[in-house]
N, C-alpha and C positions, 0 to 999 in steps of 0.2 A: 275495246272500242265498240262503240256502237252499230256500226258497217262492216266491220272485219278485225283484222288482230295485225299486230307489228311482232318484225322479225327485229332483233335491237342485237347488232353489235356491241358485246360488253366493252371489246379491247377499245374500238375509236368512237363507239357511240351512237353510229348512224344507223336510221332506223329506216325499213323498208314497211310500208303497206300491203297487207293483202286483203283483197276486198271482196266480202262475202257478202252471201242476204240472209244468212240465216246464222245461228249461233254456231262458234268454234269449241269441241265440246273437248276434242284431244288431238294431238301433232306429236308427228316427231320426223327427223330428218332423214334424208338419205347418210347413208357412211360417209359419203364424202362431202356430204355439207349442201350442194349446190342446189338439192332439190325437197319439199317440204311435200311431208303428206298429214291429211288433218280431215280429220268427219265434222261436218256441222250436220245440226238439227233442220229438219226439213218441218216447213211449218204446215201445221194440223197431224205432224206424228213422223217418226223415223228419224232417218237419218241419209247421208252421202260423206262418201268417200270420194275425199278430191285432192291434186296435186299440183305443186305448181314450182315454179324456179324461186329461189330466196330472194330474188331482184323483183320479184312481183309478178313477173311474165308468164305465160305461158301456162295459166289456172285450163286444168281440165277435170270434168267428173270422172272418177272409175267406175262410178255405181252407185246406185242409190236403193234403200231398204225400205219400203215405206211400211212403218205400224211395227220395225226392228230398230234395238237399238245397238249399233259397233263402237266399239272404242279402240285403240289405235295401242299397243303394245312396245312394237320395235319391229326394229328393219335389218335384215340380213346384211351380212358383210359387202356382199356384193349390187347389192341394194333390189332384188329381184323380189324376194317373197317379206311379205307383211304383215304381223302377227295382229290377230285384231280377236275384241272379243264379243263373241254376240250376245245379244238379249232378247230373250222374248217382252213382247209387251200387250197384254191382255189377260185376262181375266180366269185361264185355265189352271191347271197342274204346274205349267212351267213356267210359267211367266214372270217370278222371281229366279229363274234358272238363268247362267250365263255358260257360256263354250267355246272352247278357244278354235279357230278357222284361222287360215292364210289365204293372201289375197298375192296373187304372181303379177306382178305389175306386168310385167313380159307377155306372156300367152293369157293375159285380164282371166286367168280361173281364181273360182274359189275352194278353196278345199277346208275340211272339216278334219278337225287335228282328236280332238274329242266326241264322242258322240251323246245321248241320254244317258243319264246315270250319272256321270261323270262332271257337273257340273263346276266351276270354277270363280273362283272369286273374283269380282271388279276387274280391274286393269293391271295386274301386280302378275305379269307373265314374262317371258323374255326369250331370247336366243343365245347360244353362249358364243363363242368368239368367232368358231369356224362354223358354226350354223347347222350346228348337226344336233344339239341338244335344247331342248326348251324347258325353261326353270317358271310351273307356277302352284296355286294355291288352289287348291281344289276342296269343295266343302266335304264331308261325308254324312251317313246319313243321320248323324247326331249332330248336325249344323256345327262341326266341329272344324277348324281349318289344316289340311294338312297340307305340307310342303313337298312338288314334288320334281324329280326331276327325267324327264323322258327324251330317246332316244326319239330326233325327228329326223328322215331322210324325204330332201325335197327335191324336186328338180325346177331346173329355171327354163 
């Protein structure tokens, strides 16, 4: 949609509106369904992380990146931390580089899961069931992709 994005009911159909002002670039929901989180594009560059009820209600920013770009992974079992992946965007060394960060919906930190070096592919990252491990794709330094899977200990 032009204004914002629909949350669509597969089983009865009905469709909820969320309404943005800028483009919805990636989402994904809470565990238990009831609450959605999604970055759109901030216009002249970046990005924001924002959240909101699947009924439409209750839209808030967590944060906004300007001249970054996040994309949105998956959500903890419990729904507290937020797997997102950064991008530089500018003209340097890194600026084709991405890295995977959480965002603690709870105490609004950001933490950094990866550092330089260790760059990461697109949005192809995850958590495994009980949220202690994260499964993604990391380039090496022969722009090769390798698949990895690492121990993560979070707190909420």
């Amino acid at each position: 949609m032009e204004n914002g994005f629909q949350i669509v009911d597969i089983l009865s159909g009905s469709r909820t509106t969320i309404l943005t002002t800028q483009g919805v670039t990636s989402a994904v929901f809470s565990p238990n369904h009831d609450r959605i989180f999604f970055i759109q594009t901030i216009p002249g560059g970046g990005s924001e992380l924002v959240t909101a009820f699947t009924n439409g209600t209750g839209i808030q920013s967590l944060f906004k990146a300007p001249n970054e770009f996040y994309a949105l992974s998956d959500v903890t079992k419990d729904g507290g931390n937020i797997l997102l992946t950064h991008c530089k965007v500018g003209n340097d060394d890194e600026s084709d580089s991405c890295f995977l960060a959480t965002y603690n919906f709870i105490t609004t930190k950001l933490q950094w899961v990866l550092l330089a070096g260790n760059r990461v592919q697109g949005t192809h990252a995850s958590f495994n069931g009980d949220g202690t491990k994260i499964t993604f794709i990391r380039l090496d330094e022969d722009e090769k992709n390798d698949v990895f899977i690492s121990d993560w200990i979070g707190s909420v």
